[in-house]
N, C-alpha and C positions, 0 to 999 in steps of 0.2 A: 762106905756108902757110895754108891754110882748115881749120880744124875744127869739125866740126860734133857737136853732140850728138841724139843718135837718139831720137823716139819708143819707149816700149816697146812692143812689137806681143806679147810673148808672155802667152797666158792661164794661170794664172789671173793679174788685172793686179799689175804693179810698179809702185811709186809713185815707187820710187829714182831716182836721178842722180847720173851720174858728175860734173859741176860744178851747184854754186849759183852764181844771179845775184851773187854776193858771188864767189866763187871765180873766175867768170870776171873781172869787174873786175880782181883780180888780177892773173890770168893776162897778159892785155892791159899790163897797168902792168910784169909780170914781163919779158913780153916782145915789145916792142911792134909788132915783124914781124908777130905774128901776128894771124889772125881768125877770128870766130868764129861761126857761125849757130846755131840753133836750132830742132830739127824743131820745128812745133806738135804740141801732147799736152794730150788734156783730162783726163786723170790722175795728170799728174807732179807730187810734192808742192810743187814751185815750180810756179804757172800762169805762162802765157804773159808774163803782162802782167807780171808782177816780173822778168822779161828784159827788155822793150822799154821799160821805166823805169829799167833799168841801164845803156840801152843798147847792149846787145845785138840784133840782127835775130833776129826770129820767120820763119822761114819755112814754105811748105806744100811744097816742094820742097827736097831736103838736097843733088841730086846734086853740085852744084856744088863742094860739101866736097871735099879730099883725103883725110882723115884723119878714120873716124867713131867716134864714141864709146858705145858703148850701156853698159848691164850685163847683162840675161840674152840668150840666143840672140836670134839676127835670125832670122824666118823666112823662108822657103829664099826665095818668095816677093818678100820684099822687101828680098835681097840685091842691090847697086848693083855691076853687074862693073868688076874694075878699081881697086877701091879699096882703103884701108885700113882694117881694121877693130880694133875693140877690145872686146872684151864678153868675159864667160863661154860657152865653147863645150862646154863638158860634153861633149869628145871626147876628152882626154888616157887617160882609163882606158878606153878601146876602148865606150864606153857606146851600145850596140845603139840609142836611141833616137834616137839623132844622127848617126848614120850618113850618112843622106841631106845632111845637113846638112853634114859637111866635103867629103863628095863634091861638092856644089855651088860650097862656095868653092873649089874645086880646078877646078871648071870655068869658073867667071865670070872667074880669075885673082885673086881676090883674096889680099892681104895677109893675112892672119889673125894676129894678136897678143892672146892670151888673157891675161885679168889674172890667173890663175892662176898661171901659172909667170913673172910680173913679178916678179924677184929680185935682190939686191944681189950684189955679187962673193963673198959666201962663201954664196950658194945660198939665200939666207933670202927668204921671200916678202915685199914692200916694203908692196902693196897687197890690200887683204882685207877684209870686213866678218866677219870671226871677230868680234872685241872685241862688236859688236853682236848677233849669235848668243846670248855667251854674254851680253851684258844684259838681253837678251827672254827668254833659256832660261831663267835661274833668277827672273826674274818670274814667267815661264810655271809654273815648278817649285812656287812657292808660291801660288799661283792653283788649282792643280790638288791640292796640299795641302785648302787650305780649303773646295774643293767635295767633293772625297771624303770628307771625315769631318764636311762640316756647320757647319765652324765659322764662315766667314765668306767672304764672295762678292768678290772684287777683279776691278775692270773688265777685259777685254782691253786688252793693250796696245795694241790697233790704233786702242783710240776712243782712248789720251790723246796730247796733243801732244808729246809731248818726253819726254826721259827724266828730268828734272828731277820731271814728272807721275808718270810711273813709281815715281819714290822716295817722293816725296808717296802716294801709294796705298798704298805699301810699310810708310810709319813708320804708317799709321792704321788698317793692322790688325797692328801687333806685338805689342801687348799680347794678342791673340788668337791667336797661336802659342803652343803648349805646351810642353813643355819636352823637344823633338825632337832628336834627333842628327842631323845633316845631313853625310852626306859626299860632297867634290867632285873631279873627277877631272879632271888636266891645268892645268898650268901655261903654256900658250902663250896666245897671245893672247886664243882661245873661254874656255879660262877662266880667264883673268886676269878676264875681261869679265865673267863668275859671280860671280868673287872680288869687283868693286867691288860689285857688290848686295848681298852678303853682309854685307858692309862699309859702304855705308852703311846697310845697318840698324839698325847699330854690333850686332849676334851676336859673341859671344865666340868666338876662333880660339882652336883646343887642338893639342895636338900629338898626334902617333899613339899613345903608350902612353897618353895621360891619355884621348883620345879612345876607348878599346878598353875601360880599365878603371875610368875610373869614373864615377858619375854628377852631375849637375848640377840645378840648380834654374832653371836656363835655358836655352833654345834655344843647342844649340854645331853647330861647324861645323869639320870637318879637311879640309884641302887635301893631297891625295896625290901622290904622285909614282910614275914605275912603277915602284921599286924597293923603293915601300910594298903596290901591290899583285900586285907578281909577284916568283917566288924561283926561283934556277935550280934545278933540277932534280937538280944533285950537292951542293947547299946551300951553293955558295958564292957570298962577300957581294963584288962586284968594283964595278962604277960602272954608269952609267945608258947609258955607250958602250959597256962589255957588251951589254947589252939589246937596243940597237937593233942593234948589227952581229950578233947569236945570239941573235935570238928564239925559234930552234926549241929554245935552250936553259933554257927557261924555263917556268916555268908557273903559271897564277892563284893569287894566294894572297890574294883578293875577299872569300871568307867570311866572313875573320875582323871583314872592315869590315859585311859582310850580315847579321849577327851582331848588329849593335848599332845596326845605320841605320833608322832612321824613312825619310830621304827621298836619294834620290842624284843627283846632278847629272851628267849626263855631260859632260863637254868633252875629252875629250882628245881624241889623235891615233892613228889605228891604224894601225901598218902593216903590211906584208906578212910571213906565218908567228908573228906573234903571239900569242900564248896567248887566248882567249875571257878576258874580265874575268871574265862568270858563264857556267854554262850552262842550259839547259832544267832538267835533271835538279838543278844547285844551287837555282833557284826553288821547286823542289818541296820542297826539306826543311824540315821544321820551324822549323829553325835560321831560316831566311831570314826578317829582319824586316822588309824594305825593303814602305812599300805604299806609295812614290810613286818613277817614274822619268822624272825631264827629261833625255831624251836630243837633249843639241844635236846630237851626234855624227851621230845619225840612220844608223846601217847597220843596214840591213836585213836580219835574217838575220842577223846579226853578232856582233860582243865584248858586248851588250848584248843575250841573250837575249828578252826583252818586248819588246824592238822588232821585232813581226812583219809590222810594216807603217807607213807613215808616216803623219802625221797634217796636216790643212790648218789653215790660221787659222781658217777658218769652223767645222770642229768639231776642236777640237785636240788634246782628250783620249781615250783608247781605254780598256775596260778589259781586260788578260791573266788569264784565269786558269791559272795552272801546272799545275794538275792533268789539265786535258784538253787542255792547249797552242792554249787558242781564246782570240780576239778576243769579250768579254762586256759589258755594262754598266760601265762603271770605279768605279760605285758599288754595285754587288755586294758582298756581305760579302766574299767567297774572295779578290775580285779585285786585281790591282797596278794602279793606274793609271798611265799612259804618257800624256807630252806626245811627239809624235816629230816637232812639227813641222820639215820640210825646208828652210822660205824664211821662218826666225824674223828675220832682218834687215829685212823687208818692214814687217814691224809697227812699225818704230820707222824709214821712211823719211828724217825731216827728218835727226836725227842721224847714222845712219847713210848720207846723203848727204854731208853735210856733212863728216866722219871720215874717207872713199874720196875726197869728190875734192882735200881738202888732201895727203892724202899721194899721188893721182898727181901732184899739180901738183910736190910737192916730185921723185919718183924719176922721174917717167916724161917730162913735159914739156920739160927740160931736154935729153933726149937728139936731142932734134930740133932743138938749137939747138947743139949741141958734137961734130955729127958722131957722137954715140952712144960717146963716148969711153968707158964704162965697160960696154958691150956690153949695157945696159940692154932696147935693142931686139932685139938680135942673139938674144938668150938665150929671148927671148918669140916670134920671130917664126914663126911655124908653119909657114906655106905663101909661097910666093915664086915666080912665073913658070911657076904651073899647077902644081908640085912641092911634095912634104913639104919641108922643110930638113931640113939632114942632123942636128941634133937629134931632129927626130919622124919617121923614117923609120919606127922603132917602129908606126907606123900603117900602114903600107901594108897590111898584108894585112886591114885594118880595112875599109881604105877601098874594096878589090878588090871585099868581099867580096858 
């Protein structure tokens, strides 16, 4: 079997990869069937030549691969028919922009296997650059902190090398943090990914009554859960599998954290009929202390009123103001500022390379070599012989349309 790894073709540019020259070594050692080419890419944060010194072939031609491997969309363009594919196809939630896009690999016959819905047997997603999300989001969060009130300027994450650089940036303006309440939202792997920044700042973690009632002489920081910021609706207190199987039972109870937050992280997970965290009309009240929002979450329109629109690496921050519900200065007195950026993994490429392609190598490779005994492929594979699989049939009238 040939695999090959894709140039990224989509703008604005990805620096990512799915394997480093180190990962492939591996992979070959893992399992020695296989092989491996290399599109050339003058952007990819491993260059060319840290492949052909690993040993690896650089090629200018990929077709000859069976099995390719990107991260964000391939465009339509320079879709190879007949193949296997791997990347993010941002078509699973019916997303109008892409449209064209599955209808094509539906026409060339391609394979399509999105690393989205790459999951272990109890439905859990294997492969993700969430963790890296949330480690550029809450850098990004205090970054966007220190420009809005003046107090001190920390690089983009995009100019430092690593996220080791990251923290270094982080511990040398802490003493210049004030003495902020900082609350984070979501426990899964986005903000686990919050959590380690928060952490190693070494920020003191409180709990939700100490965090609500009292005060501190230091930057603190509470990790919430939804059953901290949402209450059903008949006031009773049941579990977190409540929630998610009867969200329409339920409704925000944010304020009381909006109340007392200096700055809020978003990570969590939203899903469908869930209560808005905040809304327009909560921004508006007096009550509300929040002037910094790092929404990794990024919906638009969404559980995170301020996010009215996303934000790029190139200008990250936006400012909201609640009172006339516009996009303003984020340094305006009135204003909330918003990080919203969408492609926050982009910024911190090496690690976040490096992080995606040990854990395909461990869930996803293996399946090509044991017959896909734990239906690792089976569960991912989108399209198959010009047709949706009957998993994503769900698309059809997507794809008609």
């Amino acid at each position: 079997m040939k695999i090959g790894i894709l140039q990224e073709r989509k703008n604005p540019p990805d620096r990512r990869v799915v394997f480093s020259p180190a990962a492939c070594q591996k992979l070959l050692q893992q399992f020695p069937n296989a092989k491996l080419l290399v599109e050339q890419s003058p952007i990819r944060v491993y260059p060319d030549t840290a492949y052909t010194e690993a040993g690896i072939p650089v090629v200018t031609d990929i077709a000859e691969a069976d099995v390719l491997l990107g991260v964000k969309e391939v465009p339509v363009e320079a879709l190879i028919p007949n193949k296997k594919y791997f990347f993010f196809s941002h078509t699973i939630k019916k997303q109008p922009y892409n449209r064209k896009l599955l209808q094509a690999i539906l026409q060339k016959n391609i394979e399509l296997y999105d690393h989205e819905v790459i999951t272990n047997t109890m439905g859990q997603r294997t492969v993700a650059f969430g963790r890296y999300a949330g480690l550029v989001g809450a850098y990004n969060g205090f970054r966007t902190y220190g420009l809005k009130h003046g107090i001190y300027d920390l690089p983009k994450a995009e100019t430092l090398p690593d996220l080791d650089a990251l923290i270094a940036a982080l511990h040398n303006i802490k003493d210049h943090v004030p003495n902020i309440k900082i609350v984070l939202t979501g426990k899964g792997k986005v903000g686990k990914g919050a959590k380690e920044i928060l952490d190693a700042m070494a920020l003191k973690e409180v709990d939700v009554d100490a965090y609500l009632h009292l005060s501190f002489d230091e930057p603190v920081y509470c990790n919430i859960d939804v059953l901290d910021y949402n209450k059903r609706k008949d006031g009773l207190l049941i579990n977190n599998n409540d929630f998610y199987q009867n969200p329409e039972e339920y409704e925000s109870d944010f304020m009381r954290f909006a109340m007392v937050s200096d700055m809020y992280i978003a990570g969590h997970f939203f899903g469908d009929g869930s209560p808005y965290i905040f809304t327009r009309e909560d921004a508006k009240s007096t009550d509300f202390k929040i002037s910094v929002v790092a929404d990794i979450s990024c919906d638009i329109d969404g559980p995170v009123a301020t996010t009215v629109q996303s934000s790029t690496i190139a200008d990250p921050i936006y400012g909201y103001d609640a009172k006339t519900e516009t996009v303003v200065d984020y340094k305006s007195k009135n204003a909330i500022a918003v990080m919203a950026v969408d492609n926050l993994p982009c910024e911190l490429p090496k690690d976040a390379s490096d992080g995606f392609g040990a854990a395909f190598l461990e869930y996803v490779i293996p399946a090509f070599f044991n017959n896909d005994k734990d239906g690792v492929l089976e569960r991912a594979r989108m399209t198959q012989n010009g047709k949706l699989t009957p998993r994503y049939t769900y698309l059809q009238d997507y794809v008609e349309s």
